[in-house]
Each structure stands twice: as C-alpha cells, then as structure tokens.
C-alpha positions as CSV (number, residue, x, y, z in Angstrom):
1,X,35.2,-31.6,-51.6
2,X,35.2,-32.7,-55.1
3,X,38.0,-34.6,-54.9
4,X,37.2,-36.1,-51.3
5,X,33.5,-37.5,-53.3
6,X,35.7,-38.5,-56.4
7,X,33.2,-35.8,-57.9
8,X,33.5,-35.3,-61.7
9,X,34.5,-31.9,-62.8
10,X,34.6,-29.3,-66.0
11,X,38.2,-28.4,-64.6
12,X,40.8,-30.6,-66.5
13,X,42.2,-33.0,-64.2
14,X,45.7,-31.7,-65.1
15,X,44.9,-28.3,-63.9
16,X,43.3,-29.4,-60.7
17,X,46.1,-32.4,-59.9
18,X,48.7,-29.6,-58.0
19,X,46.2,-27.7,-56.3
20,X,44.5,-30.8,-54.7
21,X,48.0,-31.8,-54.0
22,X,49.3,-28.7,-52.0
23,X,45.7,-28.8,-50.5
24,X,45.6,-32.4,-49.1
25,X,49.7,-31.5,-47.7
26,X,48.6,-28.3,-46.3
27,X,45.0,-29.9,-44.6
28,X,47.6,-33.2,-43.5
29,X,50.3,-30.5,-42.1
30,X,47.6,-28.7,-39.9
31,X,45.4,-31.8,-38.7
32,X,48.6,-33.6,-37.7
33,X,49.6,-30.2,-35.8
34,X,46.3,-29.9,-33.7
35,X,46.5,-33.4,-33.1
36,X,49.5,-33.4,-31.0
37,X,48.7,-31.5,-28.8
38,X,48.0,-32.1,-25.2
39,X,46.7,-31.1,-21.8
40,X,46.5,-33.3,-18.5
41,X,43.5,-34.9,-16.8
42,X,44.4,-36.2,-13.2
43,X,48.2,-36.2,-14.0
44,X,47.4,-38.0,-17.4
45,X,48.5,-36.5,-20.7
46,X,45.0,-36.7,-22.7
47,X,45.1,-34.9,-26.2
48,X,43.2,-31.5,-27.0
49,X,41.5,-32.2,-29.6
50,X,41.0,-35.6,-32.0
51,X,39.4,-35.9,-35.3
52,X,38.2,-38.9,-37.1
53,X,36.4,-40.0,-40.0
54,X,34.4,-42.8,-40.3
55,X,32.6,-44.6,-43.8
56,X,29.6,-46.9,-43.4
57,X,28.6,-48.8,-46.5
58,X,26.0,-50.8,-47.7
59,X,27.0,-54.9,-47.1
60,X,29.1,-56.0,-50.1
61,X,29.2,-52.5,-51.8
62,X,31.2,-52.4,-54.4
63,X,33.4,-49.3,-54.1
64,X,35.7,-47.7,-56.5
65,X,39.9,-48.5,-55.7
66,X,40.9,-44.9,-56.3
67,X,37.8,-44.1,-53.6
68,X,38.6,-46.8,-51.3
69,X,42.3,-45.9,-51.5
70,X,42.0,-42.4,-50.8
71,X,39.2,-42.8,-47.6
72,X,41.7,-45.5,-45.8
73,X,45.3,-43.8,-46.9
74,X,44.4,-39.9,-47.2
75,X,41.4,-39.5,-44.5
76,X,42.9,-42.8,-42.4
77,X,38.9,-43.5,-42.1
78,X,37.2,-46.1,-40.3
79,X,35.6,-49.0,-42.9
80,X,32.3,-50.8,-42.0
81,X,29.8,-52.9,-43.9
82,X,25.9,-52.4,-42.6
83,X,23.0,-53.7,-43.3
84,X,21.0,-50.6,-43.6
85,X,17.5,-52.3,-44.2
86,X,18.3,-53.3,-40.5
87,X,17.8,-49.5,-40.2
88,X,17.8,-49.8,-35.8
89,X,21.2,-51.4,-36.2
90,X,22.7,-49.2,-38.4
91,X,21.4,-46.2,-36.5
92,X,23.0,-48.2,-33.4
93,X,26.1,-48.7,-34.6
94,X,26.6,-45.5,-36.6
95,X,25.7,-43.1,-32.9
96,X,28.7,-45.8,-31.0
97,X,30.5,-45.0,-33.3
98,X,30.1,-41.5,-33.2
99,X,29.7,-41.6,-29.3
100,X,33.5,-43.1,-29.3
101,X,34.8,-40.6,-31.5
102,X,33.6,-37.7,-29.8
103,X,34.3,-38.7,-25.9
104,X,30.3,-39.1,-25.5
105,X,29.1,-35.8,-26.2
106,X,27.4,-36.7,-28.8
107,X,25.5,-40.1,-27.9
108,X,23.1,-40.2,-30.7
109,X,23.7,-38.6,-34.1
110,X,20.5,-40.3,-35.2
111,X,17.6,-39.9,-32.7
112,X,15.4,-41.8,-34.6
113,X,16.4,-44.9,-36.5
114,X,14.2,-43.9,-39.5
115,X,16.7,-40.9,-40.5
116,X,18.4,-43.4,-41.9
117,X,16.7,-44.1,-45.0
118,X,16.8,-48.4,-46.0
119,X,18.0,-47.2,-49.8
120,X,21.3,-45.6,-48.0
121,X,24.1,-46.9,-49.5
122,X,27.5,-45.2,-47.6
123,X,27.2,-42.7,-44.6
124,X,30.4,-40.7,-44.2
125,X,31.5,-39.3,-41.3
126,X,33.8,-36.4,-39.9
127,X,34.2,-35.8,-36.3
128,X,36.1,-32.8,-34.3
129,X,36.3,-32.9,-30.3
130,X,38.0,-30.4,-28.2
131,X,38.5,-30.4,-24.5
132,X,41.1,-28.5,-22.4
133,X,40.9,-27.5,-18.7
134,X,41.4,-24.0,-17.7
135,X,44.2,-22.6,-16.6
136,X,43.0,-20.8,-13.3
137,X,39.5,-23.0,-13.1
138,X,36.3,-22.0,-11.4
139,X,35.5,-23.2,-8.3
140,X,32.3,-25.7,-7.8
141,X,31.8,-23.9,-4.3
142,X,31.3,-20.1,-6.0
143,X,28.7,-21.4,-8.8
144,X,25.4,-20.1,-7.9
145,X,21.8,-19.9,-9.5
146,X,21.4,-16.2,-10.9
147,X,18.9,-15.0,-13.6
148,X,19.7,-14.9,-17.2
149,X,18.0,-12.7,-19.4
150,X,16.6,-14.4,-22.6
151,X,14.5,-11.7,-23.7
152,X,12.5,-8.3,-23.1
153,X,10.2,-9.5,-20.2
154,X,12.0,-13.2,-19.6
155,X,14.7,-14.5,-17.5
156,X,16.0,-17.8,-16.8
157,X,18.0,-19.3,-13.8
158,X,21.1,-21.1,-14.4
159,X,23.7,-22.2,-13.0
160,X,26.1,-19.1,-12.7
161,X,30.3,-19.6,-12.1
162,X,32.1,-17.0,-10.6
163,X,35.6,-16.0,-10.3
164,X,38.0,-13.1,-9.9
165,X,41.3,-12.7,-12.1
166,X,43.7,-11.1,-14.4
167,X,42.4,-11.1,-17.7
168,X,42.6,-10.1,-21.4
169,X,39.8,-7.3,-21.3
170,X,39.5,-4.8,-23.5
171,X,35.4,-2.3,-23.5
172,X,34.5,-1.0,-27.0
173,X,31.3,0.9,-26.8
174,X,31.7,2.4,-30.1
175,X,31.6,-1.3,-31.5
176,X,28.8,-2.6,-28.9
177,X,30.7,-5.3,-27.0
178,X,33.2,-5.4,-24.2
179,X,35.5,-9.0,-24.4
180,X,37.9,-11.5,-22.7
181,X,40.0,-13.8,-23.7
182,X,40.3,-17.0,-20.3
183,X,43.1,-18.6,-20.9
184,X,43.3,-22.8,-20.7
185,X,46.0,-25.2,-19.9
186,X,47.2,-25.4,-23.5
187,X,48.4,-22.5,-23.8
188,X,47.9,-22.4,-27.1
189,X,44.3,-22.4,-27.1
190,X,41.8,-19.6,-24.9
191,X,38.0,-19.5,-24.5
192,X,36.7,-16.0,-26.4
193,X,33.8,-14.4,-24.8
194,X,32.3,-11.4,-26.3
195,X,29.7,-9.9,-24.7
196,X,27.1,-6.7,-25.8
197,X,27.1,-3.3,-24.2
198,X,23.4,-3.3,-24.5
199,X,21.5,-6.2,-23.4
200,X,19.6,-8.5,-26.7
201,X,21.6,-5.9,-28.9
202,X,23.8,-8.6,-30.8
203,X,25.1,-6.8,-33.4
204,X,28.4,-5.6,-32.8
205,X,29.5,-9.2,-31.8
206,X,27.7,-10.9,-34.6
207,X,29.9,-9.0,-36.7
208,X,32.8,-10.4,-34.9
209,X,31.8,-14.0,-35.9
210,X,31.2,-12.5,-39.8
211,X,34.3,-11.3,-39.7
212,X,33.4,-7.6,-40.3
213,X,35.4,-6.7,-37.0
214,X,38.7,-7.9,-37.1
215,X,39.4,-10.6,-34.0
216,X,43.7,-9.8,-33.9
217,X,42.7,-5.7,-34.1
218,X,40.4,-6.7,-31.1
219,X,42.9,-8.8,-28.8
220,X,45.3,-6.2,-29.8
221,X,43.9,-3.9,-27.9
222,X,43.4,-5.8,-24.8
223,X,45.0,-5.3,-21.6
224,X,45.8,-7.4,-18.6
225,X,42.6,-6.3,-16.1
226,X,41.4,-7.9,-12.7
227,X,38.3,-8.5,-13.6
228,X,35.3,-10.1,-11.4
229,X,33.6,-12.6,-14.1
230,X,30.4,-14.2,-14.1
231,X,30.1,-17.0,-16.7
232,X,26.9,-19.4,-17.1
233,X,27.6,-23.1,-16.5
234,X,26.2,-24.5,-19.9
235,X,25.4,-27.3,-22.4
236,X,24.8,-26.1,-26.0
237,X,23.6,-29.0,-28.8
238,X,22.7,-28.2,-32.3
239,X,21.5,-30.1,-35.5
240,X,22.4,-27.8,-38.3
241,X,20.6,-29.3,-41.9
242,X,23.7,-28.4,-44.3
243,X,22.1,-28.5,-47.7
244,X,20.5,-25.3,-48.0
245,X,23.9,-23.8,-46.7
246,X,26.0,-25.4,-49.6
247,X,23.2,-25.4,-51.7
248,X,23.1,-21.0,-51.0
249,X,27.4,-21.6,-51.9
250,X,26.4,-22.8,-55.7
251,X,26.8,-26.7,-54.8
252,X,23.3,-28.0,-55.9
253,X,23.5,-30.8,-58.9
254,X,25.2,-32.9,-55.7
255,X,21.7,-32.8,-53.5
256,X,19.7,-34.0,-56.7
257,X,18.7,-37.6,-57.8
258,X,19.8,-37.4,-61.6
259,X,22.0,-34.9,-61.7
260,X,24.6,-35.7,-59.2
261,X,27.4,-37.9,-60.7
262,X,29.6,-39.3,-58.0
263,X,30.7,-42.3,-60.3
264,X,34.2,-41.8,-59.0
265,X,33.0,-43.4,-55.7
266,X,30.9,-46.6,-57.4
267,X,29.9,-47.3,-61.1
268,X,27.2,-49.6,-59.8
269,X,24.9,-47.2,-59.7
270,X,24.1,-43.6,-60.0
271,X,24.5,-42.1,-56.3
272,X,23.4,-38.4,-54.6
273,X,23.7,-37.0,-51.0
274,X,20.3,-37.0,-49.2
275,X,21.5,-35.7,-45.7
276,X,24.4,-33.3,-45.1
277,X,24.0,-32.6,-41.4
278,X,26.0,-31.4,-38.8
279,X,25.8,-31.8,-34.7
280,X,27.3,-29.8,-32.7
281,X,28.2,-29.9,-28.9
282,X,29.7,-27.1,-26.5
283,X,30.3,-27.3,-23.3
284,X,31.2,-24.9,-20.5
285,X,31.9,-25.8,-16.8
286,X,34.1,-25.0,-13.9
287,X,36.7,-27.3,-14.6
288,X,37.2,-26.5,-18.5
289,X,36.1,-26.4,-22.0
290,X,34.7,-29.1,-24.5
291,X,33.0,-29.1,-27.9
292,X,32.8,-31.7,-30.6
293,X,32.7,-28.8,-33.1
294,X,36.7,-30.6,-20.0
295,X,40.7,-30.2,-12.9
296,X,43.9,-28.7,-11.8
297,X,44.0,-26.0,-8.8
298,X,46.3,-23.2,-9.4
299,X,47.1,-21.0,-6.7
300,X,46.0,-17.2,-6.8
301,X,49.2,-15.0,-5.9
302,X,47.9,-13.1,-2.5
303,X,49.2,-10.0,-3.9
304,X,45.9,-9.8,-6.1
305,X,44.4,-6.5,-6.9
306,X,40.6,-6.2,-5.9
307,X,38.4,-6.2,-9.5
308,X,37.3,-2.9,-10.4
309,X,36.2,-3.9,-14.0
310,X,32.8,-6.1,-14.0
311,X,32.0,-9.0,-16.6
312,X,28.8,-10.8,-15.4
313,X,27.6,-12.7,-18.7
314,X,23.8,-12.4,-17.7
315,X,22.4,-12.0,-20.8
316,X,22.8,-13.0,-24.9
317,X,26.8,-13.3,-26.1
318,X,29.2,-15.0,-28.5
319,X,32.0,-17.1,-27.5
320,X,34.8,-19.2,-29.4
321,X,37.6,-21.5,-28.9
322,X,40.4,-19.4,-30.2
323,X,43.8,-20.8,-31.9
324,X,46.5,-18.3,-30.3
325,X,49.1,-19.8,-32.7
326,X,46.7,-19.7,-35.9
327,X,44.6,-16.6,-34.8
328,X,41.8,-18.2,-35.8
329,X,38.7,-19.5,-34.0
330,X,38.6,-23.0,-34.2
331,X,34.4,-23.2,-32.5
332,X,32.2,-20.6,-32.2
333,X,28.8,-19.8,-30.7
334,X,26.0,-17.7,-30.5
335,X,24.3,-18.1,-26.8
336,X,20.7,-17.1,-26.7
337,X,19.1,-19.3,-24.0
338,X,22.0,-21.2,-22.1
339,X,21.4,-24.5,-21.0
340,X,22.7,-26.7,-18.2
C-alpha cells in the first residue's frame, strides 16, 4: 500500500526496494493467472473474472512522474481528468465507469452526488468481478417460494432453487456446521456453502471465515454424497466504510488532514484519504455465480442414486467462492436475510 500511494516511510528505501519488487512480481504473476481464465456464455468464451483500476483526478492536476508512471505501467489503470466542483458529473462518470468494469452489478458506487466532496482531488479505484456458470445448473422450473428463517419468531419468503446431485458433503456436529462444495464450469473455481447444525447458531461457520477451522482439513474430509439441496435465489449488496478497519490495523496518520504525507503522489499540495470504501455485490441464481468482490444443460446420468442426505439452506449461512488451485477463498459471505 505504501508504495502503491508513493507513501513516505521510516523503512530505508534500500531495504524496502526488493521486497516491493518480489511483491509487485508475485501480485502481477497471480492477477495475470486469474485473468486468463475462462468459462462459456451461449457458446462464447467470456472470462471468469476481470479486474481493473481506474484514477480520476482533479482537471490539470499536477501528478508526480514516478506516481503517474507506476498507476499507467504497474496497475495498467484507467486516467481521467474531472471537474469535481461539477460534483453530478463526476459522480456520473465515476458509477459508468465503475458500472463497465463490473458487468453492471454495481450501477452506482456513489448514490448521491454529494459523496463526492468538490475539494476531491484524485479518486482511485480497484474493481474485482467474478461470474462462472454451474456445472450441473438449477432449473428455473424447480425454484419455488419457501420460508427463510431470519430470526427467533421471523421468516421470509424467497425465492427457493432446488436440485438433486452428487456432491462434496461432509456433517460436522462437533464443529456446528454441515458443508458442500457445487462445483462450476471452471473447474477450477466451486461455490462454498457452509451451513449451521443449529438454526441462528453461527458460530462454528464464522470461525471458518476467521480461519480458526481450517478450509483444506474441512474439504478433506468430504465425500461424494447425493444430496437433495435447497439453495435461496439471492442478491447480496454491501457498502463497507474501510477506515475504521485499517485504521483498527495501525494505518491512521493516512486518514488525517496534517499528518498524512502522500507527497510522492503531488508536491502541490499536502493530500489525505477522506473515503476508503468498499461495495460489494454477490449474486446467486439458477444459472451460476457472480460477485464483484452468471446457462449450459448437462445431462443427469439415469443411473442416479435417490438423496438420502438433506441440505435445504432455510436459514442463516456462509458461503465463498473457493480457488481449488490456490485453496483459498477468493469472496466470501455471511447471509443473514437473503435477498432477491
């Protein structure tokens, strides 16, 4: 992060030099790597997953040539001039940008053109998408409403898909979850859903997402089941403010007029972040998977053993977009309330 704001450090620049080297190889290697690969939409090759990055500056800015190098050589971003005291405009501009980049799930990044403040002088922007079909999808025909329960005395209906198949399944009372792992058409990428043995009890999966229960111990123990599973059709968007986080991480003097220095982006004036924020978009449907951080029929073989094992996701879980190749989870989510 420091050297992405051109941020000043107590580090000697010498000592830091190799490490930032080896990290900007390693972060080029693995973005390069998830960015070749590919599913199909109607017979077309369409990629998995995209990421771009995007830098809006104030008109005639005067940026510094290490800075500007780095965003259009290293981060191959996106350059545009604004006029931010036009703030509509900018806020127009900046959400089609953002709109593009993320295959429309996320039309407006700013719902209201006075988040952008008129004394803004660069916006920078990172955007992830995934979408992948499944590889055995649900059929529109079998979704039906069903309740949902949301809490102690209130359900919901949504929108409920159904299907029977062989599955990665594995029950673990002792931890509080039973889980699946659905493949998608990639095969190198499956949707994760983890789901508590005791209704509103979110424990045992939370501490999958913390990392206190190990994810490969947990697929390890899996074993191809027919399984009759009930998944709800759903939409999940979130604004997430990220200052207090970083700020919690030991990252402060950045946030604060004064104390920030990010002269290695402009000596023109003295600069500081005022909004961190992330949006995030999930989506979950019969046809596939997307998230910003999507139909293909395959036949069932008729030999297929009647489900004995039931995973109806009616109430609270956690689900990811897991990396089979990296084992790690590249999106994941904690679904209260689900929404269509």
């Amino acid at each position: 992060m420091a050297q992405t704001l051109q941020l000043k450090s107590p580090v000697s620049q010498s000592n830091l030099n190799p490490a930032i080297g080896e990290a900007k190889a390693m972060f080029k290697e693995l973005s390069d790597d998830l960015t070749a690969e590919g599913t199909t939409f109607n017979d077309r090759r369409v990629d998995v997953m995209t990421l771009d990055n995007g830098l809006f500056t104030r008109q005639n800015y005067e940026l510094q040539p290490d800075f500007q190098w780095s965003v259009k050589n290293e981060f191959q971003a996106t350059i545009q001039q604004l006029d931010f005291n036009n703030q509509s405009e900018s806020a127009r501009q900046i959400n089609s940008w953002v709109n593009s980049a993320t295959r429309g799930l996320i039309p407006r990044f700013f719902r209201n053109p006075s988040e952008l403040s008129r004394e803004t002088r660069l916006a920078i922007f990172n955007v992830f998408t995934f979408r992948d079909n499944w590889l055995h999808p649900f059929s529109p025909g079998s979704t039906k409403n069903e309740e949902f329960i949301v809490g102690k005395d209130k359900r919901i209906i949504v929108p409920m898909m159904s299907k029977n198949e062989m599955l990665p399944y594995v029950d673990m009372p002792d931890k509080g979850f039973a889980i699946i792992r659905k493949p998608l058409k990639n095969y190198r990428f499956s949707f994760v859903v983890a789901l508590p043995t005791e209704k509103g009890n979110m424990e045992g999966v939370e501490k999958l997402l913390t990392g206190q229960y190990c994810l490969q111990s947990t697929f390890k123990a899996q074993k191809d089941t027919a399984v009759s599973l009930k998944l709800p059709k759903f939409k999940l968007e979130k604004a997430l403010d990220l200052i207090p986080t970083m700020e919690s991480m030991g990252l402060t003097d950045i946030f604060h007029r004064g104390m920030a220095d990010l002269s290695g982006i402009t000596k023109s004036e003295r600069l500081y972040v005022s909004l961190l924020r992330q949006s995030t978009v999930l989506k979950v449907d019969e046809a596939g998977v997307e998230a910003a951080a999507a139909t293909g029929a395959v036949a069932t073989p008729t030999s297929y053993q009647q489900p004995e094992t039931k995973f109806h996701v009616t109430h609270s879980f956690v689900c990811m977009i897991y990396d089979e190749q990296l084992h790690v989870p590249l999106v994941a989510a904690r679904v209260m309330q689900p929404a269509s």
